[in-house]
FIDOVEX-154038 format. One record per residue (C-alpha): residue number from 1; residue in three letters; x, y, z. Coordinates in Angstrom, 1 decimal. Each point is the difference from the previous one (the first is absolute). Layout:
BEGIN
ATOM:NUM:ALA:X:Y:Z
...
end
This chain:
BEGIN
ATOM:1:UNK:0.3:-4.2:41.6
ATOM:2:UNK:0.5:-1.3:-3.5
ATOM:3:UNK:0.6:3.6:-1.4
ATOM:4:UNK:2.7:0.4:2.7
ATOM:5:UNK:1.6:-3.2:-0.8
ATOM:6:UNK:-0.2:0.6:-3.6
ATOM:7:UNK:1.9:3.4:0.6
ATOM:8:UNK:2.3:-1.5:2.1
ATOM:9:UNK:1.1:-2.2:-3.1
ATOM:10:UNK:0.3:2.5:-2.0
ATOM:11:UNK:1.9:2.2:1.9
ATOM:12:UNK:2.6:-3.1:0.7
ATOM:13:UNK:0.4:-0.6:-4.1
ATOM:14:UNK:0.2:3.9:-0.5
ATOM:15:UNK:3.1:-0.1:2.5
ATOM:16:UNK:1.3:-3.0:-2.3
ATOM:17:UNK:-0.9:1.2:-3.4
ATOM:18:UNK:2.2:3.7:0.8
ATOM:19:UNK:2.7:-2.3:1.5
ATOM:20:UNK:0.1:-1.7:-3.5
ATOM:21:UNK:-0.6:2.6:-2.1
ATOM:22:UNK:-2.8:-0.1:-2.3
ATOM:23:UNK:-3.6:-1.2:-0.3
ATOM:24:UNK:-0.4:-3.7:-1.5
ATOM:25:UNK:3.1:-1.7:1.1
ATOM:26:UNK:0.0:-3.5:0.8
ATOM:27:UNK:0.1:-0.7:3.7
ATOM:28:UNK:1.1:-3.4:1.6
ATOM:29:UNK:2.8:-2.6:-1.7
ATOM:30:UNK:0.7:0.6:-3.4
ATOM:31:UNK:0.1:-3.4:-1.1
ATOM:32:UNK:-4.0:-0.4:1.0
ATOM:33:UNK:-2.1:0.1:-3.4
ATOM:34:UNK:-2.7:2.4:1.2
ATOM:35:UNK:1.7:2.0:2.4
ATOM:36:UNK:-2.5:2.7:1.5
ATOM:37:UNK:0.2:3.4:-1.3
ATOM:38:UNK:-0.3:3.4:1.8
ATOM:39:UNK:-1.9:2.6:-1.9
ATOM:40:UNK:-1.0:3.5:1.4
ATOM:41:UNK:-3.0:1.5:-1.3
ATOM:42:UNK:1.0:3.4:-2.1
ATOM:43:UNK:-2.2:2.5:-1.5
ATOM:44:UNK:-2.7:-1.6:-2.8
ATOM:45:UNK:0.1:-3.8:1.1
ATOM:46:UNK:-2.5:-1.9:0.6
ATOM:47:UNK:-0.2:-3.7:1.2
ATOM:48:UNK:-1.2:-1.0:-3.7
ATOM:49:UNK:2.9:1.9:-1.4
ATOM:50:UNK:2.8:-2.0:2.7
ATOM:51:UNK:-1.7:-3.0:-1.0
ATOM:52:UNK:0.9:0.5:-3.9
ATOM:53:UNK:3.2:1.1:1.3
ATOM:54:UNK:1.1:-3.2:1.6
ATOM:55:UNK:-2.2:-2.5:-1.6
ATOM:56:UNK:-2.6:-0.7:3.2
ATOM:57:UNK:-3.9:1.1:0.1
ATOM:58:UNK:-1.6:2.4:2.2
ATOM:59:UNK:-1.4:-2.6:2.2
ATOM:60:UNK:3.6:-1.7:0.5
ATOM:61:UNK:1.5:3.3:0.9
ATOM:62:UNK:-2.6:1.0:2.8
ATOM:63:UNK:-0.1:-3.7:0.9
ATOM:64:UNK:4.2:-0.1:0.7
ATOM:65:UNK:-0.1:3.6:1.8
ATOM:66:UNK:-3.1:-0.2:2.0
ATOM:67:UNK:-2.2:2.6:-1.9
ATOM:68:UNK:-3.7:0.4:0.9
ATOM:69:UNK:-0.5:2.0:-3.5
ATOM:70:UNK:1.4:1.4:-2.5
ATOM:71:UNK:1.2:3.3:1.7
ATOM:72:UNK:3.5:0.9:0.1
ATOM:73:UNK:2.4:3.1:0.4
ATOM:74:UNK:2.8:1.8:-1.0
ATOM:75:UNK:3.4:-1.7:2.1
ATOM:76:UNK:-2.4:-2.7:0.8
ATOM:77:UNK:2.6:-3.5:0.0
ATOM:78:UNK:-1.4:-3.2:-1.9
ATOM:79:UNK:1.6:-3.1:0.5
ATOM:80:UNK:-0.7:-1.7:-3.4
ATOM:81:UNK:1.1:-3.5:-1.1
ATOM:82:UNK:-0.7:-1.4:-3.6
ATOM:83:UNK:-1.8:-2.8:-0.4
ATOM:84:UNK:1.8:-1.6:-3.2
ATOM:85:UNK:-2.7:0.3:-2.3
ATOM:86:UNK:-0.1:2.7:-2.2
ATOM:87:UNK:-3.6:1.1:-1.0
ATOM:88:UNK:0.2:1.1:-3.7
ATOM:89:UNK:-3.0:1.7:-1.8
ATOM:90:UNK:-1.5:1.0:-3.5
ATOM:91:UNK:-2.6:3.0:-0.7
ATOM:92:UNK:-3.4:-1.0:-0.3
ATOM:93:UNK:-3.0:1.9:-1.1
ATOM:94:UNK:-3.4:-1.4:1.9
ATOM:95:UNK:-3.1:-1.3:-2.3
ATOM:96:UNK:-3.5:0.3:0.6
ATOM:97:UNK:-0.7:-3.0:2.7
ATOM:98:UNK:3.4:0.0:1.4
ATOM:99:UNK:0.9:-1.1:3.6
ATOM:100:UNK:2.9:-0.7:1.9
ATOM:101:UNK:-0.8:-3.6:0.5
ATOM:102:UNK:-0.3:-0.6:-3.8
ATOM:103:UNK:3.0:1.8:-0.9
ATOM:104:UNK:2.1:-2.3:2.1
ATOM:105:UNK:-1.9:-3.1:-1.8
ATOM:106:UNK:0.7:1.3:-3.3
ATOM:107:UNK:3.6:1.0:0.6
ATOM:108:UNK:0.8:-3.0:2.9
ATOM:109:UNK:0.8:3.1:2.4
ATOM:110:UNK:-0.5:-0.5:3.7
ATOM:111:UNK:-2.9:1.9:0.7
ATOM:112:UNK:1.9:1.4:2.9
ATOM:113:UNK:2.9:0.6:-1.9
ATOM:114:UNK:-1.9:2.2:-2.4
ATOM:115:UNK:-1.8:1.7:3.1
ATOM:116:UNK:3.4:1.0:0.9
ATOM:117:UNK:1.5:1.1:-2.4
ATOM:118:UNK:-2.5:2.7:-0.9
ATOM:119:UNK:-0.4:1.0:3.8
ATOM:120:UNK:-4.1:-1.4:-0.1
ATOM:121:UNK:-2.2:-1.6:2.6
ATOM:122:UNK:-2.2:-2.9:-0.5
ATOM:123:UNK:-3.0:2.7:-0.6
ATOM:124:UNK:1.5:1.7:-3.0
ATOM:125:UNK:-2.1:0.8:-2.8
ATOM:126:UNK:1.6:0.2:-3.8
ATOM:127:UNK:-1.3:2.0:-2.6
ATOM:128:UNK:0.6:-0.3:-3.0
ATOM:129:UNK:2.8:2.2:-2.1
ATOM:130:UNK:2.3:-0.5:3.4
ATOM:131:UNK:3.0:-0.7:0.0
ATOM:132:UNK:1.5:-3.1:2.4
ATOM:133:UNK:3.0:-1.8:0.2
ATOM:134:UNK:-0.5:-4.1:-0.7
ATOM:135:UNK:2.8:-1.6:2.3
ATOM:136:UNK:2.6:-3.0:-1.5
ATOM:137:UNK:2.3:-1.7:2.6
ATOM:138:UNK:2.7:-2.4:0.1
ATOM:139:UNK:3.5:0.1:-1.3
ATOM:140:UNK:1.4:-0.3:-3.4
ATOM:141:UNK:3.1:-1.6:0.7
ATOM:142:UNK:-0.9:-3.3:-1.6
ATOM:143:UNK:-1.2:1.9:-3.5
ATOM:144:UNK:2.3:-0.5:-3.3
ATOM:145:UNK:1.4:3.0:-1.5
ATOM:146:UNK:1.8:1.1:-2.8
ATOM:147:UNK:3.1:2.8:0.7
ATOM:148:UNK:-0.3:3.6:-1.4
ATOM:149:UNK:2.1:3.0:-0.2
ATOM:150:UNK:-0.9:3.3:0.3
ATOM:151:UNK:-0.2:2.1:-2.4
ATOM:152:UNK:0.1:3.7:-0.7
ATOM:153:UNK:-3.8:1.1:0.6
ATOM:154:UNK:-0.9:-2.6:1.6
ATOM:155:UNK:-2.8:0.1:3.3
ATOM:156:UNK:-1.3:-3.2:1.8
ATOM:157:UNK:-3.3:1.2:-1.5
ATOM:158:UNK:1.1:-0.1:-3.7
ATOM:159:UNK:2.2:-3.7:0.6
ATOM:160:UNK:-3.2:-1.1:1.7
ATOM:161:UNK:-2.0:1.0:-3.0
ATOM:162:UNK:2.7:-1.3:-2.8
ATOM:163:UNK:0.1:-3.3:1.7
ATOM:164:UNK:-3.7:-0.1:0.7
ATOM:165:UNK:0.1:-0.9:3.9
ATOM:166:UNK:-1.2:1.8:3.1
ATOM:167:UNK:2.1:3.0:1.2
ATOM:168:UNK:-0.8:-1.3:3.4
ATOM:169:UNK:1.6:-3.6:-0.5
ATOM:170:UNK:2.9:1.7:-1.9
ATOM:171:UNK:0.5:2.1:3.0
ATOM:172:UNK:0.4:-2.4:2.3
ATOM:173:UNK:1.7:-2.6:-1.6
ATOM:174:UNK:2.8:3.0:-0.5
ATOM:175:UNK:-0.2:1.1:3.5
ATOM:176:UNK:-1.0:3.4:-1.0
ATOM:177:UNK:-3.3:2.0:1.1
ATOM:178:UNK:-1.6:3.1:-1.8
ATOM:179:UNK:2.3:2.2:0.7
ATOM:180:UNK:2.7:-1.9:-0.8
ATOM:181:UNK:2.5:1.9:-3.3
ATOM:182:UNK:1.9:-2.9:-2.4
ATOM:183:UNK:2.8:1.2:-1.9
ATOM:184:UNK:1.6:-1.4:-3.0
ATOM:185:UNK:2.0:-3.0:-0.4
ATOM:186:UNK:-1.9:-1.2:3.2
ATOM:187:UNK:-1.0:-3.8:0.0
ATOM:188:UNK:-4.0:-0.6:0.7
ATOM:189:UNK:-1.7:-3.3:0.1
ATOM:190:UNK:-2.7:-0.5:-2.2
ATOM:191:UNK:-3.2:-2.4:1.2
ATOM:192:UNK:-0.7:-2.5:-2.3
ATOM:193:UNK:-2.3:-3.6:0.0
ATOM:194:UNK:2.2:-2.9:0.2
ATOM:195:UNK:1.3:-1.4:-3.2
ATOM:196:UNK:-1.2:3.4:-1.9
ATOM:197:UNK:2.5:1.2:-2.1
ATOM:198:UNK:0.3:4.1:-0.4
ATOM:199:UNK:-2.8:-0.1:-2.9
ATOM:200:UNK:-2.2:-2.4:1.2
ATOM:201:UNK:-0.2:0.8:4.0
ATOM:202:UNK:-3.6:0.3:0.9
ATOM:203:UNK:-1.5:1.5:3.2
ATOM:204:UNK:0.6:-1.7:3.5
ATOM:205:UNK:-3.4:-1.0:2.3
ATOM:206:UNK:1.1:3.6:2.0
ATOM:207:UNK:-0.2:1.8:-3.6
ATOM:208:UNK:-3.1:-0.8:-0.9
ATOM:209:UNK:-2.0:0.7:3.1
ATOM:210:UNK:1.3:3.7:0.1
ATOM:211:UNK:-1.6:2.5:-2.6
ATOM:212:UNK:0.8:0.2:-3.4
ATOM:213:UNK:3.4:0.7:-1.6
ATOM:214:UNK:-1.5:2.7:-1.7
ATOM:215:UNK:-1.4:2.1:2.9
ATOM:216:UNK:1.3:2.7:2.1
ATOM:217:UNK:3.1:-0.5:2.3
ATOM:218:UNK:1.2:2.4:2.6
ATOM:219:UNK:3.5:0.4:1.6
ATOM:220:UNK:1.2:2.1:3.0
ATOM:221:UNK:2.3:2.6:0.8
ATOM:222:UNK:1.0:2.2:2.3
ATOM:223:UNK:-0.4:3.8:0.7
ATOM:224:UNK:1.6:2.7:1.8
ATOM:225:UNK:-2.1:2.5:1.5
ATOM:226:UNK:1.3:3.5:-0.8
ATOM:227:UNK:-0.7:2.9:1.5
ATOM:228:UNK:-3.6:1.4:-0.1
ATOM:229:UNK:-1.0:-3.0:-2.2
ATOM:230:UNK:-3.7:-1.3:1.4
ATOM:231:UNK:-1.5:-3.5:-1.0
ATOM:232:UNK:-2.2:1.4:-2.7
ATOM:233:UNK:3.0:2.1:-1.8
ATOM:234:UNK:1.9:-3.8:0.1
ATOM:235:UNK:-3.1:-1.7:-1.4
ATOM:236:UNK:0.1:2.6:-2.6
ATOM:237:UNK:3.4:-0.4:-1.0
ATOM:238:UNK:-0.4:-4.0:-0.1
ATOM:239:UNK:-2.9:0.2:-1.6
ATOM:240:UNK:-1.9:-2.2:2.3
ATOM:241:UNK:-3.2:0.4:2.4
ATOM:242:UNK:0.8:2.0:3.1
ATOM:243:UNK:-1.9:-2.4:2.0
ATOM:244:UNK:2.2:-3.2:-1.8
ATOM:245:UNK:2.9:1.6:1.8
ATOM:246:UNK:-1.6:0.9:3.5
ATOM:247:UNK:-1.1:-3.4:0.0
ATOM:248:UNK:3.0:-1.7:-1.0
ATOM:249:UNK:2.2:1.7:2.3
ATOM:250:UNK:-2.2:-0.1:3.2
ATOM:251:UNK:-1.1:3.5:0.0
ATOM:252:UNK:-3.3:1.8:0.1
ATOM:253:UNK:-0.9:3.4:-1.6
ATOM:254:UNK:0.5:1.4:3.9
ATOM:255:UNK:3.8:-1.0:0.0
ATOM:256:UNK:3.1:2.1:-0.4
ATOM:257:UNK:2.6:-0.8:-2.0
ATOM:258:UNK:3.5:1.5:0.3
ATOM:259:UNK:3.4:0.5:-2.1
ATOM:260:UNK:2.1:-2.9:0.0
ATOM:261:UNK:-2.9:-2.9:0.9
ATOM:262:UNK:-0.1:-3.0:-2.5
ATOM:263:UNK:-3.0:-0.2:-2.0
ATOM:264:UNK:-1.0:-3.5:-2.0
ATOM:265:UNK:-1.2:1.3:-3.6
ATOM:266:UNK:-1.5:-2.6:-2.3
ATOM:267:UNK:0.8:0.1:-3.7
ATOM:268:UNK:-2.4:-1.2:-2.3
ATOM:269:UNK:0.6:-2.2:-3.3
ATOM:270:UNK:-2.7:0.4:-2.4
ATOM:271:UNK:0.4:-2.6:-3.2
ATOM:272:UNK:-1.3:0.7:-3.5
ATOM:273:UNK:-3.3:-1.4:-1.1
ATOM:274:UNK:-1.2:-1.0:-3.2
ATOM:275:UNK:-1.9:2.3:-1.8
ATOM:276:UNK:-3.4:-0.7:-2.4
ATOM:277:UNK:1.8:2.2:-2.5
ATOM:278:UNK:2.3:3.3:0.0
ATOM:279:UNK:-3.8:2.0:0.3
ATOM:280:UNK:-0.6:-1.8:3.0
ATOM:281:UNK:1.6:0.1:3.5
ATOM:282:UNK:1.6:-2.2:2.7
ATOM:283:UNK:-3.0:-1.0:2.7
ATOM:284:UNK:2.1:0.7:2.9
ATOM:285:UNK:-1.9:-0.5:3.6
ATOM:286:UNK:0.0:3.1:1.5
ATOM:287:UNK:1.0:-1.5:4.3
ATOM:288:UNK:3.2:-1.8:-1.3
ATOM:289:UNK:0.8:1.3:-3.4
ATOM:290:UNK:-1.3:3.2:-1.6
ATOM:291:UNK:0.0:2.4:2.8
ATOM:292:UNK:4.3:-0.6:0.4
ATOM:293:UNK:0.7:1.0:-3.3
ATOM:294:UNK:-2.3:3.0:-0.1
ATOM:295:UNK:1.5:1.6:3.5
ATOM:296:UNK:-1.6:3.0:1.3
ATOM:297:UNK:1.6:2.7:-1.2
ATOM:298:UNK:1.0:-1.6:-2.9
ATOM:299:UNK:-0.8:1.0:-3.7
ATOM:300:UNK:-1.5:-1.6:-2.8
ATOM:301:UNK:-1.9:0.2:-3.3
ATOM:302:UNK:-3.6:-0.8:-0.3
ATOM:303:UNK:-1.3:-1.2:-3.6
ATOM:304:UNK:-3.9:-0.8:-0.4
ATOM:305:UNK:-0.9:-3.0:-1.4
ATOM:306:UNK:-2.7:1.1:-2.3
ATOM:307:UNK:1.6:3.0:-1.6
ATOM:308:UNK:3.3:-0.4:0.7
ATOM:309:UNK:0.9:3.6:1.5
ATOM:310:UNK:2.1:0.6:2.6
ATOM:311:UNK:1.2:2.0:2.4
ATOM:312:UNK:2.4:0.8:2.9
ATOM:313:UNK:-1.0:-1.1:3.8
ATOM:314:UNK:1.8:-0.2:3.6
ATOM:315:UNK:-1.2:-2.8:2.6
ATOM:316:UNK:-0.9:2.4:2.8
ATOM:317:UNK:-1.5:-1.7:2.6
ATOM:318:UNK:-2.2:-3.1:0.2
ATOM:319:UNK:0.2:-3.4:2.1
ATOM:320:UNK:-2.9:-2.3:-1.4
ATOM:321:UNK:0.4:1.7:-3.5
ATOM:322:UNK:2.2:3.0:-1.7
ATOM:323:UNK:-1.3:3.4:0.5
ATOM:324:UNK:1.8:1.5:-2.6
ATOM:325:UNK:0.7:3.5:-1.4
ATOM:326:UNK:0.3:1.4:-3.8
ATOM:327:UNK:3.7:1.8:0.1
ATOM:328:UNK:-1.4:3.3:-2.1
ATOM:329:UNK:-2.8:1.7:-1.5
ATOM:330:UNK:0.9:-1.2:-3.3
ATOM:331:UNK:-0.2:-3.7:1.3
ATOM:332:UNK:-3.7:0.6:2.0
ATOM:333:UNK:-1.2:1.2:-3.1
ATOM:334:UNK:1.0:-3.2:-1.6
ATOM:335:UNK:-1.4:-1.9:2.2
ATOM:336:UNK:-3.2:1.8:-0.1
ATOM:337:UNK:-0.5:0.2:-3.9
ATOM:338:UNK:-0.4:-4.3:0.7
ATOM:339:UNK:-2.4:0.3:2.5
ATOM:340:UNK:-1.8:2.2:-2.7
ATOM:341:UNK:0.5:3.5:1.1
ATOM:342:UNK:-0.8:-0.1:3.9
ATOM:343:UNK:0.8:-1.6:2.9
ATOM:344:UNK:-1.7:-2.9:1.1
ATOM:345:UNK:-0.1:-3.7:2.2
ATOM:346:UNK:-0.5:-1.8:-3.2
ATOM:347:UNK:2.4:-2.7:0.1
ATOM:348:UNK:2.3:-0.8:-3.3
ATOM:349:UNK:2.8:-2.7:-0.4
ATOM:350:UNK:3.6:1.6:-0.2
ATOM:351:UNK:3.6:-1.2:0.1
ATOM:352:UNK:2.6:1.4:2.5
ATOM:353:UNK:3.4:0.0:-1.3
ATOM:354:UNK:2.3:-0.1:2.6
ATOM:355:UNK:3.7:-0.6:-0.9
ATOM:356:UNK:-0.5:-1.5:-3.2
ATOM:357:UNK:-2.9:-2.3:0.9
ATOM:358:UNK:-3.2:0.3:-0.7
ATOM:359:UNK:-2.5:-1.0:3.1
ATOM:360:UNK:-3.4:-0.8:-0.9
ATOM:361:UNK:-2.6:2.4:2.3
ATOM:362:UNK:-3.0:2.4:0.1
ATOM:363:UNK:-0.7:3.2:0.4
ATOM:364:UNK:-3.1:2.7:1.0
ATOM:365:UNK:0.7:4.1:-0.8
ATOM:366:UNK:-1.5:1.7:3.1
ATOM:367:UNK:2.0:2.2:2.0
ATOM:368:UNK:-0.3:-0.6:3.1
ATOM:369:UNK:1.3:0.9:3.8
ATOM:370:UNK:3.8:0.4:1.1
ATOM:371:UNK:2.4:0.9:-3.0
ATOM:372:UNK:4.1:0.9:-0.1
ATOM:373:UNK:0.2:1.7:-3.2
ATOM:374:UNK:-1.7:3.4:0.2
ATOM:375:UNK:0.3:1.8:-3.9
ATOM:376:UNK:-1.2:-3.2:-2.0
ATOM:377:UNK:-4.0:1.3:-0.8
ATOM:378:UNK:-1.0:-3.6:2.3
ATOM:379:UNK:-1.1:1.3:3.5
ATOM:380:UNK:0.5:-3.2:1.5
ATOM:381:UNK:0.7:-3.8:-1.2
ATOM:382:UNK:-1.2:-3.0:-1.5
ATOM:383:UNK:-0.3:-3.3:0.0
ATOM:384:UNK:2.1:-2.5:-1.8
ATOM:385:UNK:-0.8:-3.9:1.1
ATOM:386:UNK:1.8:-3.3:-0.6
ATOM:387:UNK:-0.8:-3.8:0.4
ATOM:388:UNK:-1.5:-0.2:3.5
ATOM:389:UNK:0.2:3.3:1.2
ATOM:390:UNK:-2.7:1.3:2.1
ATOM:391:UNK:-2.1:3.1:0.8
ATOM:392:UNK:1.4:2.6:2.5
ATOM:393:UNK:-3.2:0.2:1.7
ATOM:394:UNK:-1.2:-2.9:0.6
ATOM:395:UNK:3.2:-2.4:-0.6
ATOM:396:UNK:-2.5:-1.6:-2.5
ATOM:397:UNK:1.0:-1.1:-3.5
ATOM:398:UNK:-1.8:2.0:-2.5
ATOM:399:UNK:-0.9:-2.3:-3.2
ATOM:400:UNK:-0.1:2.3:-2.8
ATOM:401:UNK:3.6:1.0:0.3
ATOM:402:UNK:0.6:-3.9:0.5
ATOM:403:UNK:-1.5:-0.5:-3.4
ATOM:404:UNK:1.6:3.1:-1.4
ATOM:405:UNK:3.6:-1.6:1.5
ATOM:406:UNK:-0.8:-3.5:-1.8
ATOM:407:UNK:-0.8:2.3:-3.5
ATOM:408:UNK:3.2:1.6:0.0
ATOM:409:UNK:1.7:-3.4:0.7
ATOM:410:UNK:-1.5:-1.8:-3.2
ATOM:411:UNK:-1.9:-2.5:2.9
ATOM:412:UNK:-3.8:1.2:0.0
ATOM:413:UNK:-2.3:-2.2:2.5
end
């Protein structure tokens, strides 16, 4: 009885939603403040993913249409209407002892709030290295601010950084989201404390509970699916996880996806570190840092630490580490004339220079398994590891690259 009522609603808003026109238009007297929207389900979305969309949880959305779970298809009609608080989140990366209930203590997050916004139940387990989103609410609208004008170059990522507050709170106070392109000349308010002048502004209470200025930041954008592009060929070209992508957008490794369907693609922000010294490298974590700027398929110059030869390498494969390839012959028989003349599972610290920057990491010299690149002398690939990556086989973190990691980055245990 409920499923055929349920249907019967939907069929009725279907009939109104063609009558207006498109999918989320605002039904009911225009002068309401939360007017309720009509949303039909397309190809890719998922109730988390409407929820982002219009600013309302999971539970909210199968609360106002009568959901039993989380199921939905294809032409399905959703009746959504926001709730006025907009849930705004920073990155987080999980420590060892971690739970959900002391992660809203720490950052004064409603534990239910922070349940939602990462689509958990109260049984989750976190592990650590995983990355969560920390929810902030309220609005900003009392905050002081200083004016600023766009200039040529400029992202809400680098203003954020040069005036050392949130992107998030910046964001919001403009009324933009990640997607969202400035352009020059354009006016943006800049958050400040009250009675801070431009030099002296420190961080709000909302700025110091969300990570550090320093750390990773990610933005969104949006893809178009072209012909006879798959998730993994996307993931490749981003330069992200193929299961990030799948996850963010609602899909599973089963789905389909097809030309013309709107992918969310998120676009990773990795800021310098400080270096020990020019010999030594940046101690990048490998979950939220290191493996973005060394891509699969991406190339990159390995140096050892010890004797200071190098040689040529591709990112081949790899999810908990890099399984990496030399280019040539000439570059396998660099790298093993440092592991003294054979290959071998001995583990030595190396740099990887990728783009300029040197990442602090660790490296063994067996060939091994799967391998793309087929006239290099290397029948296979090996092993390069970074600050908390982990073992393929056993999803275990294996402590003499750790150590060998630390070594390269000038911070021995």
């Amino acid at each position: 009885m409920l499923k055929r009522k349920q249907m019967l609603i939907t069929a009725v808003f279907l009939i109104l939603s063609l009558v207006l026109g498109s999918t989320g238009i605002a039904l009911g007297n225009s002068s309401q403040q939360q007017s309720w929207l009509v949303h039909i389900v397309q190809s890719g979305d998922s109730l988390w993913k409407i929820g982002n969309q219009y600013g309302v949880t999971v539970s909210v959305l199968r609360q106002q249409n009568g959901l039993a779970s989380d199921m939905i298809l294809d032409g399905q009609v959703l009746l959504v209407k926001p709730v006025g608080t907009k849930v705004s989140y920073f990155l987080y990366q999980v420590r060892q002892g971690d739970t959900p209930w002391l992660l809203s203590q720490r950052f004064k997050a409603p534990l239910s709030t922070l349940l939602e916004v990462n689509n958990f139940n109260q049984s989750v387990v976190l592990y650590p290295g995983n990355i969560i989103r920390i929810p902030y609410l309220g609005s900003l609208a009392n905050s002081n601010y200083q004016e600023y004008t766009v200039k040529a170059g400029d992202t809400p990522w680098l203003i954020s950084r040069r005036f050392n507050v949130p992107l998030a709170q910046l964001l919001q106070i403009n009324g933009l989201n990640e997607n969202s392109v400035i352009y020059v000349g354009q006016k943006l308010k800049i958050p400040t404390t009250a009675g801070a002048s431009t030099s002296q502004q420190t961080q709000s209470n909302l700025a110091s509970r969300s990570a550090p200025n320093d750390g990773p930041r990610v933005t969104y954008i949006t893809h178009t699916v072209q012909k006879g592009e798959t998730p993994w060929t996307i993931s490749i070209k981003y330069g992200i996880p193929m299961a990030e992508l799948l996850k963010l957008n609602g899909l599973t490794e089963k789905d389909y996806i097809t030309a013309g369907q709107k992918l969310t693609v998120p676009v990773y922000h990795i800021p310098v570190k400080p270096t020990v010294s020019p010999n030594h490298g940046e101690l990048l974590d490998w979950w939220t840092e290191a493996q973005y700027l060394w891509p699969m398929g991406k190339k990159a110059t390995i140096i050892d630490f010890y004797t200071k030869k190098s040689w040529q390498v591709i990112r081949s494969y790899g999810a908990f580490h890099a399984d990496v390839e030399p280019l040539t012959a000439a570059d396998a028989a660099v790298m093993k004339q440092v592991w003294g003349g054979k290959w071998s599972w001995a583990v030595r610290p190396v740099l990887v220079v990728v783009d300029g920057r040197k990442i602090a990491a660790s490296a063994s010299a067996m060939p091994h398994d799967i391998q793309d690149i087929k006239n290099n002398n290397f029948n296979g690939h090996f092993d390069v590891h970074f600050l908390n990556s982990r073992r393929h086989k056993d999803y275990e973190i294996d402590q003499a690259h750790q150590n060998a990691v630390y070594i390269a980055a000038g911070q021995q245990r």
